[in-house]
N, C-alpha and C positions, 0 to 999 in steps of 0.2 A: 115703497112697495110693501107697505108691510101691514098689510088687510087681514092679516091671520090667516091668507093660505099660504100653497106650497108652490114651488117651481121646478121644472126637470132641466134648462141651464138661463142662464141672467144673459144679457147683451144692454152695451152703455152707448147712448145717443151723443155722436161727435159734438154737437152742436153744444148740448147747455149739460151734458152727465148724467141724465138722468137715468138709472139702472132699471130696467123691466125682465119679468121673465118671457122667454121664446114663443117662438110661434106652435111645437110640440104643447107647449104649457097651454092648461086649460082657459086661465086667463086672457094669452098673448099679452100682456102690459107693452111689451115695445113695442109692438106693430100697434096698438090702441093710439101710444104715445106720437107714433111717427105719422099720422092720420088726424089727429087734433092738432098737435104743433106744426106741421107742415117743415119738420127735420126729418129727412130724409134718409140719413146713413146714419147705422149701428156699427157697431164692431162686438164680436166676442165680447164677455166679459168671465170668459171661464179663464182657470190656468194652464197656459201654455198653447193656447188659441190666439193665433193672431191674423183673425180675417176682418173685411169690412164686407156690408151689404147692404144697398139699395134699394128701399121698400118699394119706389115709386116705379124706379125699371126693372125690381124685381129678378137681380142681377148681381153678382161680385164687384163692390167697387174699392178705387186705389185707398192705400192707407194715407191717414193723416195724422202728424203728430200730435199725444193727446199728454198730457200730464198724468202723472199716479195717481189712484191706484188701478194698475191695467188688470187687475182681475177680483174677483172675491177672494175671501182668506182659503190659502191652501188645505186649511182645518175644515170648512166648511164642509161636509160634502155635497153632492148635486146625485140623484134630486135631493132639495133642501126646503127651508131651515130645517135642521136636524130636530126631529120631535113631532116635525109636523105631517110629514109627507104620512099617507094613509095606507091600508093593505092593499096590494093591488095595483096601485099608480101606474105601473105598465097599464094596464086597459084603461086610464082615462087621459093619456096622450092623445092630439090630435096625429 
């Protein structure tokens, strides 16, 4: 994901890892991603979040075990990359 924009929080697809920003985020990357690959459940990918969710039902679903790393760096902060997020970012949330 690393297009030179920004993200207000990441979420990582159980399926194959892949890291996108949320559906708040101007982009959506993981709902893009779960719409193209027909991978279905994300999970958080902030720290200390530990939910899954369902794009298709659109719905909480159960967790599954995933390998590390289960969040971005605690350093990072959200919204991020640090540098890039612009003035304002609150009003360009969906």
């Amino acid at each position: 994901m690393d297009d030179g924009g920004w993200w207000f929080h990441l979420r990582r697809c159980v399926d194959c890892g892949n890291v996108g920003c949320c559906d708040s985020s101007i982009e959506q990357h993981a709902r893009r991603h779960s719409e193209s690959t027909g991978h279905r459940v994300a999970t958080s990918f902030e720290p200390g979040e530990h939910w899954f969710w369902d794009y298709v039902d659109e719905r909480a679903a159960a967790a599954v075990p995933l390998s590390p790393p289960f969040s971005r760096p605690e350093g990072q902060p959200a919204p991020g990359p640090e540098g890039r997020v612009p003035e304002g970012w609150r009003e360009l949330l969906h």
